[in-house]
N, C-alpha and C positions, 0 to 999 in steps of 0.2 A: 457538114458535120464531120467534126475527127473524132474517131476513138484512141482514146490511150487504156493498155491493159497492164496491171502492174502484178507481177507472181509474186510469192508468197517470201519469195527472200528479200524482193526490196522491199518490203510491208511488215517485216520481221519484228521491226521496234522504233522506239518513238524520233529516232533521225532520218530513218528509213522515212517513214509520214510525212514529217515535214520536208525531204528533198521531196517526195511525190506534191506535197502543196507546192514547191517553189516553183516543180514542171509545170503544174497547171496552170498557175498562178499567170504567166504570161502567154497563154494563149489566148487571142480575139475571136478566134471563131468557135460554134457551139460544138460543146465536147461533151460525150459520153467518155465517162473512167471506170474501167471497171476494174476492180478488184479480187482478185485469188485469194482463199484461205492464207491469213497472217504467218509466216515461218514457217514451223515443221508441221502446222494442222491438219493440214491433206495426209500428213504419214497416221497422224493418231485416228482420224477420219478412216481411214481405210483398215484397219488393224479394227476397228468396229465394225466395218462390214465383214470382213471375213468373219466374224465371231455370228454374225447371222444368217449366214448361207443364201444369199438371195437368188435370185437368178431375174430372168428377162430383160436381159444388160440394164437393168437398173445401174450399172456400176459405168458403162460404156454408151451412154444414150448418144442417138445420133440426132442431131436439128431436122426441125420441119422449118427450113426456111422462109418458106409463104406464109406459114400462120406464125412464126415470131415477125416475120416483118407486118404485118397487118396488126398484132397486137402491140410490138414496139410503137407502130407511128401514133395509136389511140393512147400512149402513155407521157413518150415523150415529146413535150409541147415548147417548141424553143423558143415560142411568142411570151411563156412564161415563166421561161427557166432558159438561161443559157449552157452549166453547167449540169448534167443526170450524172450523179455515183451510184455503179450496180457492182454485183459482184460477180463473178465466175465460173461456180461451177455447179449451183443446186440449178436444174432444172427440174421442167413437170411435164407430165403427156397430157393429151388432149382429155383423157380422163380421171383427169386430177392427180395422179399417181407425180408421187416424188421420184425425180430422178438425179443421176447426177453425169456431168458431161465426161468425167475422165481426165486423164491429164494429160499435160505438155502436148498441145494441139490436139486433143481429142476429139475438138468441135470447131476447127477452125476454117473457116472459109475465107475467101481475098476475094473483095466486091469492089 
């Protein structure tokens, strides 16, 4: 499986999309894409949190990698999809709480 992650500038507008289909477009092996908030949305995204005071790094969540990898493998199924498109940065805790991962490598690990 490869992942490809596409940020919010190359997602910005509708030539932007179709270069990311033309990427995908020829890859043979099963790919997960995932996707960043489109353009500037991350900046208006966040100018809304600050207007809510949160706290419990809801704004900076860090991954449970054992329980996203046990619920990744129950989701995606490459026997019947070869391409999964997900997006980037809403996550959840194990207690349903919405989260979000933060930016520019916030959440990123090299497996």
């Amino acid at each position: 499986m490869k992942v490809y992650k596409f940020g919010g500038a190359s997602v910005k507008d509708a030539p932007g999309i179709r270069h990311l289909a033309r990427i995908v477009s020829v890859e043979s092996d099963n790919l997960v894409v995932v996707i960043s908030a489109f353009g500037k949305t991350t900046n208006a995204l966040e100018k809304v949190l600050k207007a809510w005071l949160t706290d419990d790094r809801f704004r900076d969540a860090n991954i449970l990698w054992s329980e996203s990898t046990n619920r990744i493998r129950g989701i995606f199924d490459f026997k019947k999809k070869r391409i999964y498109v997900t997006q980037g940065f809403i996550g959840g805790t194990v207690a349903g709480q919405t989260t979000t991962l933060g930016r520019e490598g916030g959440g990123k690990k090299i497996i």
